[in-house]
N, C-alpha and C positions, 0 to 999 in steps of 0.2 A: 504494500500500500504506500503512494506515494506522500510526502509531506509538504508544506508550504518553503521548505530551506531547496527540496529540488525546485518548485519554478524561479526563487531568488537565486540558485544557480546559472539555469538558463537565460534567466531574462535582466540580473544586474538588481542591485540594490537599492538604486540612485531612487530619492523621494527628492519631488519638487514640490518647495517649503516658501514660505512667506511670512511674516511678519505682520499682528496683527493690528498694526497699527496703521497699514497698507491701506487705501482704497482697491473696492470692488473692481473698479476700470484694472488696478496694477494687477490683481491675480486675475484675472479674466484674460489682459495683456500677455503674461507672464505662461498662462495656462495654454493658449493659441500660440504662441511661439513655438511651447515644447508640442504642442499636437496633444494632447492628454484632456480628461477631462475630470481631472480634480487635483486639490492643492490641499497641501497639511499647514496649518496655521501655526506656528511656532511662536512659546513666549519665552526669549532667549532661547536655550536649546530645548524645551521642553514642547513636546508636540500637544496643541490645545485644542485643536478643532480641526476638523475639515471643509472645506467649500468646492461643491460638486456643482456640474453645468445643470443640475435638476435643482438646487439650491438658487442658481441664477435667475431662473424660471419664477419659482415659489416667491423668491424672499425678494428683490430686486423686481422682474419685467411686472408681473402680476398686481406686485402691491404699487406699482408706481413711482417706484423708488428711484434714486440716480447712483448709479454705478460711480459717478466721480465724486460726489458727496458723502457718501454710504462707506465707514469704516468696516474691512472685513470680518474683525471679529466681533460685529453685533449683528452680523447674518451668518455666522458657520455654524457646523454644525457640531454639539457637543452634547457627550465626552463622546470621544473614538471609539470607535467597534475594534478590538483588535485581536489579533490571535497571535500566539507564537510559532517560530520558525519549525518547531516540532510538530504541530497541530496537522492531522490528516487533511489532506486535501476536501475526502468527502465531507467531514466535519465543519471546513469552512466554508464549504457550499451550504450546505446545511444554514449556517449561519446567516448568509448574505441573505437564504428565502426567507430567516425568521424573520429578520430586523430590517429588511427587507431596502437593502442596502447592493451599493454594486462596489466599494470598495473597504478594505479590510488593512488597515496600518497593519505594520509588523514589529511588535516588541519586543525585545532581550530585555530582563531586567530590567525593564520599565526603560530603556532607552529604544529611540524607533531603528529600527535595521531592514525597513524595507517596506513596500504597499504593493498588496495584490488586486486586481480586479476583477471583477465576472467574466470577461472576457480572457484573462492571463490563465485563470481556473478551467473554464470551458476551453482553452488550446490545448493547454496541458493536458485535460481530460481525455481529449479525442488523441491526442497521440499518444500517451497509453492504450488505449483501445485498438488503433493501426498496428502497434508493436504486436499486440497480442493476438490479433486476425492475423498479422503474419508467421507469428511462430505455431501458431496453430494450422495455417496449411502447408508451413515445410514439415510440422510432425507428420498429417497428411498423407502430403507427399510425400515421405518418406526423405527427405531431404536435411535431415537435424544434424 
C-alpha cells in the first residue's frame, strides 16, 4: 500500500506559501504564475491557513469583495487538513471526500514538508493500478 512520502517522492516537496498579510490580488498573482490552484498562508514559518481558487469564488467574487483590498488571511481557510508523510494514500482520499476538500498540507512534527492534491492522489492512484494490470498479464503470459 502506497503512502503520501511516495507521491512527495515523485512529485517534489516544494509548497507555495504566502504571507498573511499579502493581498488577495498577490496570492491569486502569485498562484497563476506557478499554475497551481492553492496557496498555504504562512505566519513567519508557521503554516496558518490555506487559500484555494474555490475560496476565490466563495469569499472574494461572490460576496463582492476586492481582491486588492481584501487581506488574505481574513479569507483563508483554517486550521489545515493535514496528514503525514506516513498516512496511506487511501486514507487521504478518504479524507479529502470527508472534509471535502481537494488539498491536504503535509506535516512532520508539526513542521509542513509538503501539499498533496486530489488530482496528485488520483495520478498516483491510476499508476499503481497500470503497474498492477501489467504485472498481472506478464504473470498471464507467462512472461514474469
Amino acid at each position: 500500500m502506497s503512502i503520501i512520502q511516495d507521491i512527495l517522492n515523485s512529485k517534489g516537496s516544494e509548497v507555495l506559501t504566502i504571507s498573511g498579510s499579502a493581498s488577495v490580488r498577490d496570492a491569486i498573482g502569485t498562484m497563476s504564475e506557478a499554475n497551481v490552484g492553492a496557496i498555504v498562508i504562512q505566519d513567519g514559518d508557521i503554516p496558518a491557513g490555506i487559500f484555494t481558487e474555490r475560496d476565490y469564488l466563495r469569499k472574494i467574487s461572490l460576496q463582492g469583495r476586492s481582491s486588492v483590498d481584501t487581506v488574505i488571511s481574513d479569507v483563508m481557510s483554517s486550521p489545515l487538513i493535514t496528514v503525514e508523510p506516513s498516512t496511506a494514500t487511501r486514507d487521504a482520499m478518504e479524507t479529502m471526500t470527508e472534509r471535502r476538500c481537494r488539498h491536504l498540507v503535509v506535516t512532520e512534527s508539526a513542521k509542513m514538508v509538503g501539499i498533496v492534491s486530489l488530482g496528485d492522489l488520483v495520478k498516483h492512484m491510476l499508476q499503481e493500478k497500470e503497474a498492477e494490470v501489467e504485472q498481472l498479464s506478464s504473470y498471464i503470459s507467462g512472461n514474469y
